[in-house]
N, C-alpha and C positions, 0 to 999 in steps of 0.2 A: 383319638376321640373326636366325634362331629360333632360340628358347632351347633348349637341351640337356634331353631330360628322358627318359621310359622306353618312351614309345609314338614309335612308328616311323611316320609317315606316308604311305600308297604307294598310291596308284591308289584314292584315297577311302577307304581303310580303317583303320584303326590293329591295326599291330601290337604285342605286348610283347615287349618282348627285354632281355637283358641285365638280371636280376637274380638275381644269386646273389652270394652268400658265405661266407664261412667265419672262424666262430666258436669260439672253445673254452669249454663248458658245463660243469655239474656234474652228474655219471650216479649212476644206483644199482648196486648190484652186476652187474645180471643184464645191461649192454649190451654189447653187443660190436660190433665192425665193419659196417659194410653194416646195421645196426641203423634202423629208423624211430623216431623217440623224438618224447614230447609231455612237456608239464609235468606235475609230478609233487607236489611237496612243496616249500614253503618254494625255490622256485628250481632245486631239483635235478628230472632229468628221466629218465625211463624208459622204458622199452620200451614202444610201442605197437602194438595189432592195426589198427589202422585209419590211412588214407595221412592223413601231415601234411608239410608242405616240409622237413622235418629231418633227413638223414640223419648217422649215425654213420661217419667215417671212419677215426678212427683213434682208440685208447683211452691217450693220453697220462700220464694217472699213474691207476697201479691202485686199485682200490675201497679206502677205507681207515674201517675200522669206527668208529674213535676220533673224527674228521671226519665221518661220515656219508654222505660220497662221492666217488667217483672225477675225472677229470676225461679229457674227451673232446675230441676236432677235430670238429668237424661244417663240415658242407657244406650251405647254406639256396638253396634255390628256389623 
């Protein structure tokens, strides 16, 4: 029996499939939903211009200044 693993095996080639997840991070003020974010500070992450696997789903507790930041759902591809 083959091991289970992330490449897919088929007509000589390997495919990748099936990685994604969903994580919940620490944002800065400015992200919002449908958001691209990379790392930013001390573990907290921010809005990015350039493509990274991290999208912003959903903004689960609001930016809190006292804290230094909000907290997010993301979706990892």
């Amino acid at each position: 029996m083959r091991s289970r693993n992330f490449l897919y095996y088929r007509d000589g080639l390997w495919t990748l499939f099936s990685v994604v997840g969903q994580v919940y991070v620490r944002v800065t003020e400015d992200v919002q939903p449908m958001d691209i974010i990379k790392a930013y500070n001390e573990g907290v992450r921010t809005v990015s211009q350039d493509p990274t696997n991290v999208r912003v789903m959903q903004v689960t507790t609001p930016y809190d200044s006292d804290k230094g930041y909000g907290v997010a759902f993301c979706l990892l591809k």
